[in-house]
C-alpha positions in Angstrom: 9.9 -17.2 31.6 6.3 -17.1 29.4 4.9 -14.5 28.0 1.8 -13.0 29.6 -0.2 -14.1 26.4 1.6 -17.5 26.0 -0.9 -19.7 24.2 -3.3 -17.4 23.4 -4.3 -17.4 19.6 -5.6 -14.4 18.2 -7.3 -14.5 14.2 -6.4 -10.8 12.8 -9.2 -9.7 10.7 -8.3 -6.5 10.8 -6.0 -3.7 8.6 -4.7 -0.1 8.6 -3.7 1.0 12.1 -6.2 0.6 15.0 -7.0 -3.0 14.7 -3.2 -3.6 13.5 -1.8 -1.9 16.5 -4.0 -3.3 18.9 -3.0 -7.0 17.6 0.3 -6.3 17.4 0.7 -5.3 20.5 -0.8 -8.2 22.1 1.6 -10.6 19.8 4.4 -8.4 22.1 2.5 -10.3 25.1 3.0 -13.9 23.6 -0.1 -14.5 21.5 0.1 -16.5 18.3 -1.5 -13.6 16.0 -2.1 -15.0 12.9 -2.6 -12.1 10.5 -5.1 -12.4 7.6 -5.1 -10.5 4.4 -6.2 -10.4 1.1 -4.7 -12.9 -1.8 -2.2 -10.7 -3.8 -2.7 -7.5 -2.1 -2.9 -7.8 1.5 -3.1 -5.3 4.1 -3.6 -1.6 2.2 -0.5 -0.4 4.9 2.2 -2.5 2.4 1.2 -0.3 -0.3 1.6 3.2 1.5 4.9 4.6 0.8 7.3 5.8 -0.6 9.5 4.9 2.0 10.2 0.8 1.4 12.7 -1.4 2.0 12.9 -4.5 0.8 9.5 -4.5 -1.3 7.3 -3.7 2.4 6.3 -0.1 3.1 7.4 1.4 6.1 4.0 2.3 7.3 3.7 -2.0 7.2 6.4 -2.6 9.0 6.1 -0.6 11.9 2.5 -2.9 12.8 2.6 -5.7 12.4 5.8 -7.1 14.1 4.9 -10.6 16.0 2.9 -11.8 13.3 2.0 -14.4 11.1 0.7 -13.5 7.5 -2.2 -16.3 6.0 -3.7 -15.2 2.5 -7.3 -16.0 2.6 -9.9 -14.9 0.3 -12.6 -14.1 2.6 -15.4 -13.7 -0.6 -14.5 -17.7 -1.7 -17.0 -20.3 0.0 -13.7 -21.8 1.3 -11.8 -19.0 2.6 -15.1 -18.3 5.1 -14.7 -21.6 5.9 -11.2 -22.0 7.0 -11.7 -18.5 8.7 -14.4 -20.4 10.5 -12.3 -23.4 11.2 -9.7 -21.3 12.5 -12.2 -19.1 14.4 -12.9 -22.4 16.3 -8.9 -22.9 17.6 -8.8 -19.3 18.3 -9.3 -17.2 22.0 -9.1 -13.7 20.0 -10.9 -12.4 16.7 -10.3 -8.7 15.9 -11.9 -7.2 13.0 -12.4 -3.6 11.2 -14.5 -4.5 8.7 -17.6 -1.2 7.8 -21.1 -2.3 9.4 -22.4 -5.2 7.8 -19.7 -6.5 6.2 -19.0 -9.3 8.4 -22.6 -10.5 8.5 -22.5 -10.8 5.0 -19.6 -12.6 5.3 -20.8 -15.0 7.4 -17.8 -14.5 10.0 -20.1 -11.6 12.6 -20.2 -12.4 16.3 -23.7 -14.3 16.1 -22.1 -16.8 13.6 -18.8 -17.3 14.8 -19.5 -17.4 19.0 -22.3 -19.9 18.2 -19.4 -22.6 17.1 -16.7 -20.8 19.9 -18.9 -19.5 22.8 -15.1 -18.7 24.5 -13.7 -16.7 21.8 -13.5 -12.8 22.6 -14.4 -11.2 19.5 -13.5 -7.8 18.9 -14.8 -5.3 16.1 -13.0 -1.7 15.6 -15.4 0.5 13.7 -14.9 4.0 12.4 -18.5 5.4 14.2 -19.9 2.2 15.9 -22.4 -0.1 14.4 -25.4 1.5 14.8 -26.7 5.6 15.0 -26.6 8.2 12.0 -23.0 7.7 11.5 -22.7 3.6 11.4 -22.5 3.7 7.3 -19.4 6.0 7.0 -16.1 5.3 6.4 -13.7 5.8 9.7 -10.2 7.8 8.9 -8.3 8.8 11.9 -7.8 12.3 10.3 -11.1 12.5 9.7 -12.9 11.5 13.4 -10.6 13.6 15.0 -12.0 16.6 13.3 -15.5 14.4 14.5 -14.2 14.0 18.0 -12.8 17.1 18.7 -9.1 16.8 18.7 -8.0 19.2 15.5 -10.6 21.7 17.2 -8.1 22.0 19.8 -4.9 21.3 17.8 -3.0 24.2 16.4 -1.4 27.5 16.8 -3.5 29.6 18.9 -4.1 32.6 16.0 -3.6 29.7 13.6 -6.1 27.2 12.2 -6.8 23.4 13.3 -4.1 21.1 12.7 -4.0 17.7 12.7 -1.4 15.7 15.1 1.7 14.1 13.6 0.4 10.7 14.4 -2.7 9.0 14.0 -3.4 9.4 17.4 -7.2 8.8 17.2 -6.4 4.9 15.3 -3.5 4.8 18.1 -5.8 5.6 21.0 -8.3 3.0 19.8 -5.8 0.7 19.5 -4.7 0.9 22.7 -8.0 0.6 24.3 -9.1 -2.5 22.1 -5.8 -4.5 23.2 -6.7 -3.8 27.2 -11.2 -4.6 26.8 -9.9 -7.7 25.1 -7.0 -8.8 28.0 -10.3 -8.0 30.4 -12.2 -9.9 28.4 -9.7 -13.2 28.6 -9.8 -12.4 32.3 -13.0 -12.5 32.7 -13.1 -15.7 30.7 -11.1 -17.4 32.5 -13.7 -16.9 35.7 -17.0 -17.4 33.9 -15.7 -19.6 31.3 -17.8 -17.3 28.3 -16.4 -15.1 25.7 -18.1 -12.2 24.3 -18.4 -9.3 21.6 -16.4 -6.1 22.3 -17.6 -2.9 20.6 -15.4 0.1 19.9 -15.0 3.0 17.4 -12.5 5.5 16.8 -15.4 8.4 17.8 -16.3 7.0 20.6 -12.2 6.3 21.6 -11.4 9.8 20.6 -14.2 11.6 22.3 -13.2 9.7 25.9 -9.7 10.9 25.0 -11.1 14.6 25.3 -10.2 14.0 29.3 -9.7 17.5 30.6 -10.8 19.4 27.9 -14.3 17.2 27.9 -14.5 18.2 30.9 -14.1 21.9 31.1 -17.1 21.7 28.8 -19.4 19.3 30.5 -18.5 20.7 34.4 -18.2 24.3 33.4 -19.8 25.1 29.8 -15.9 26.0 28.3 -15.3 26.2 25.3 -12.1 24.6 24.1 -9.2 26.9 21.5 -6.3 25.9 20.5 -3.3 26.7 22.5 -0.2 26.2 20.8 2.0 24.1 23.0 0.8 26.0 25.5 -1.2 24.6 28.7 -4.7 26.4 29.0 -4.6 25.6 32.9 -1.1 25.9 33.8 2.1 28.6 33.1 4.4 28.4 32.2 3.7 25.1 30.5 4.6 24.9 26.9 7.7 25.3 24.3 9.9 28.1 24.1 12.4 29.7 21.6 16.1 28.8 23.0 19.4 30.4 20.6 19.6 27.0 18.7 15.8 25.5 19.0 12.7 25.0 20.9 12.8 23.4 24.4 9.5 22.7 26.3 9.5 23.8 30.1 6.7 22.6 32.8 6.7 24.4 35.7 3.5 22.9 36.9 3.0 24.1 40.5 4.0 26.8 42.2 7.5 25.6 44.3 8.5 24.7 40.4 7.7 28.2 39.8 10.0 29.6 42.4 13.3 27.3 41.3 12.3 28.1 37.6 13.1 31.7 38.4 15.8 31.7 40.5 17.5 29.4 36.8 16.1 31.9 35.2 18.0 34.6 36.7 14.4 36.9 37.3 14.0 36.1 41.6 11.7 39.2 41.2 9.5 37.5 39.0 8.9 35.1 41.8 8.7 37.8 44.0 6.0 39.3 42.5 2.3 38.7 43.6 0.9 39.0 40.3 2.6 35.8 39.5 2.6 33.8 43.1 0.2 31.0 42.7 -0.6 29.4 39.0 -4.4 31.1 38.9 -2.2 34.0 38.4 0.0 33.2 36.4 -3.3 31.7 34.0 -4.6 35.0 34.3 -1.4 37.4 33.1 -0.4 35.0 30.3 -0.4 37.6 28.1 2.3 39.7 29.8 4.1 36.9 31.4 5.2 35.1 28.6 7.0 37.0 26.7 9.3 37.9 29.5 9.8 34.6 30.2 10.8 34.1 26.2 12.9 37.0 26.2 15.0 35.4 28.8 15.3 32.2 27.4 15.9 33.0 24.0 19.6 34.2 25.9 21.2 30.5 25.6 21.0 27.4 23.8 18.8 24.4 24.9 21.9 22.2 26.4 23.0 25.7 28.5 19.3 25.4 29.9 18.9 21.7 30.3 22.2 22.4 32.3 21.0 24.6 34.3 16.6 23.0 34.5 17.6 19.1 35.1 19.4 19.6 38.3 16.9 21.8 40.0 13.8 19.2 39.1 12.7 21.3 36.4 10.5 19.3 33.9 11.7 20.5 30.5 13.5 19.0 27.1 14.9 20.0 23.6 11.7 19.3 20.8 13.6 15.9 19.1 13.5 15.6 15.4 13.0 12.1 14.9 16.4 11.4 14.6 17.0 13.0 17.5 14.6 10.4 19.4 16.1 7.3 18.2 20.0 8.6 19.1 18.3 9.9 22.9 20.3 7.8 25.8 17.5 7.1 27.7 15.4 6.1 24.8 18.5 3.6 23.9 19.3 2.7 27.3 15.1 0.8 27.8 15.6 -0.6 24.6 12.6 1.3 22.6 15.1 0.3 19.3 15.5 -3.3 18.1 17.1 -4.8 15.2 15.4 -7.8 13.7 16.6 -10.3 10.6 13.9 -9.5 8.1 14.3 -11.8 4.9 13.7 -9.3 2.7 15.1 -6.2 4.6 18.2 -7.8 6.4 18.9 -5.8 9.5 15.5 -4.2 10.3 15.4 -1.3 12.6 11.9 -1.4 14.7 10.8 0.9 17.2 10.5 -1.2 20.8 8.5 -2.4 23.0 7.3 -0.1 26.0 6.1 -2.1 28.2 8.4 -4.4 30.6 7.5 -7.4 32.8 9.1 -8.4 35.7 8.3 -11.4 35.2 9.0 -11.9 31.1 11.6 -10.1 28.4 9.2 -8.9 25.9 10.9 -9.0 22.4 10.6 -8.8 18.5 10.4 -12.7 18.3 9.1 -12.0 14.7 9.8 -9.6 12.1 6.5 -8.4 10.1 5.6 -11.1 8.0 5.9 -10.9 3.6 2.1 -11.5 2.4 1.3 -15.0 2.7 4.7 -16.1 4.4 2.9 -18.3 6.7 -0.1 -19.4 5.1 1.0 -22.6 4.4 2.9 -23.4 7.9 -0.8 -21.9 10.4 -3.2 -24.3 7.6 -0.9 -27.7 8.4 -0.6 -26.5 12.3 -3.9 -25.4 13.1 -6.5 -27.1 10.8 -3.9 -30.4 9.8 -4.3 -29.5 6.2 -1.8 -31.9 4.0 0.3 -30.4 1.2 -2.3 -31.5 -1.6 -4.9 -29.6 0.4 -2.8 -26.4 0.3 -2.0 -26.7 -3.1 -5.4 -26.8 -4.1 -6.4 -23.9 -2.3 -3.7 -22.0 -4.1 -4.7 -23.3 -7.7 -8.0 -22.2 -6.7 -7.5 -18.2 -5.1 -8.1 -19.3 -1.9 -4.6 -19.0 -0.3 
């Protein structure tokens, strides 16, 4: 069976997370992403660690999966032009480059779509291209302070936190790989590629959802909640004997079974608590009984007791808890891959299935260079005295 992608070339410009994450994901899909980074160094992800295996940083390896590494020195007359060259073969570019870079470069959308009007060209920015912010530097850390998400992150007496991942370069990500599949789409009717335009800001402030939009319908002001829910109780993680377990009782029948588990039908009897407005309202008081209760038996006795009555809830999972769950095993979300350097490579998986296609590490994340000399030969029919040249030169 092919691959949704199957065919599609995609020229990876891009480095750190967002743009990484976005191309990698659409190598899952089929596409031949042909990663490029800088002679010697290569993307700045292979340097951050410790940990490393095998000479590649963890923080590397967990992007770039379905890859092929080409060297280019973009700053060389050369390399511009065999990033042009290849620019011409290619359906996809996706770059990260700061404001102004590319055009100096000679590789921006004006250049490169006048010699591939088909190509979807993508560019990731940390503010967008234009407005006060265009000239600073994009960290995810950073623009979700920006963007509002460590605002709202956080213990609820506590300060802002940031989240455990770099959600904001995630969330991006995310929404750069689907505007460029709607961009092939849309190709493929009208026959014309275009420029997409994203930045982490913008990506984090649409990823404000209901909090956004407390403020904008209502004029609300966001806190920090803990893991607590500020619309819903009892929505959030409690203290069991041997750990934290999250519970959702999200509406009102939950409510009712939640008690009876619970052992406290009088809480459910009670009006003050009947309907979830209420329950919003009497936090305060509410919760601790609730915690008191719970804190009574360990998280399997209440999983026990929660799962079979439709109960939304779940031990918090170390991380080695995740990759040991049996459902997480069971859809495959691990793989092991042959990596030359590594041998057996663990890798998370991939989340999304097909009907139609297996979706599949076909390629471990590439060493810098490894392919350079294998996508020059295939793509732009470069003989082995051509190559060598480039090398001797800095080039490749």
């Amino acid at each position: 069976m092919s691959l949704p992608l199957d065919g599609i070339v995609v020229l990876d410009l891009s480095r750190i997370l967002a743009g990484p994450y976005c191309t990698m994901m659409l190598g899952d899909l089929g596409a031949d992403v042909i990663k490029v980074e800088r002679p010697g160094s290569g993307d700045d992800t292979r340097t951050w660690g410790p940990p490393f295996a095998g000479g590649e940083a963890a923080y590397y390896l967990c992007l770039n999966r379905n890859k092929r590494s080409l060297t280019l020195d973009l700053a060389k007359p050369a390399g511009r032009g065999i990033a042009l060259d290849l620019a011409r073969k290619a359906d996809v570019l996706v770059e990260n480059f700061s404001p102004g870079v590319t055009d100096k470069l000679g590789i921006d959308w004006r250049a490169v779509s006048a010699i591939n009007p088909r190509l979807v060209y993508c560019s990731i920015t940390g503010y967008g291209p234009d407005g006060p912010y265009r000239d600073r530097t994009g960290y995810d850390m950073v623009v979700s302070a920006v963007g509002g998400l460590m605002g709202i992150t956080g213990e609820e007496d506590g300060g802002p936190v940031k989240a455990g991942v770099a959600i904001t370069d995630v969330t991006t990500g995310l929404m750069a790989q689907g505007a460029i599949t709607a961009a092939l789409l849309h190709r493929e009717r009208t026959g014309c590629g275009q420029k997409i335009d994203l930045s982490l800001l913008e990506a984090q402030v649409a990823a404000l959802v209901n909090i956004g939009s407390n403020y904008l319908v209502a004029g609300k002001k966001a806190r920090r909640w803990g893991t607590a829910h500020e619309s819903i109780v009892p929505y959030q993680a409690f203290q069991a004997k041997d750990g934290h377990i999250a519970i959702a009782a999200a509406n009102d029948k939950l409510w009712q079974r939640f008690c009876r588990v619970l052992g406290r039908p009088d809480l459910a009897a009670d009006e003050r608590y009947a309907t979830n407005p209420r329950r919003v309202e009497r936090r305060r008081e509410l919760i601790p009984v609730i915690a008191a209760e719970l804190a009574k038996r360990t998280r399997q006795e209440w999983m026990d007791l929660l799962v079979p009555e439709g109960i939304p809830c779940g031990p918090i999972n170390g991380i080695e808890d995740v990759f040991n769950d049996p459902q997480v095993l069971h859809r495959g979300m691990l793989e092991v891959v042959d990596h030359k350097t590594i041998g057996k490579l663990k890798l998370a998986g991939i989340p999304v299935k097909y009907s139609g296609a297996q979706l599949r590490v076909r390629r471990p994340p590439p060493l810098l260079g490894e392919h350079s000399a294998e996508i020059l030969r295939e793509y732009l029919d470069m003989d082995e005295r051509e190559i060598a040249q480039l090398r001797e030169e800095g080039v490749i």
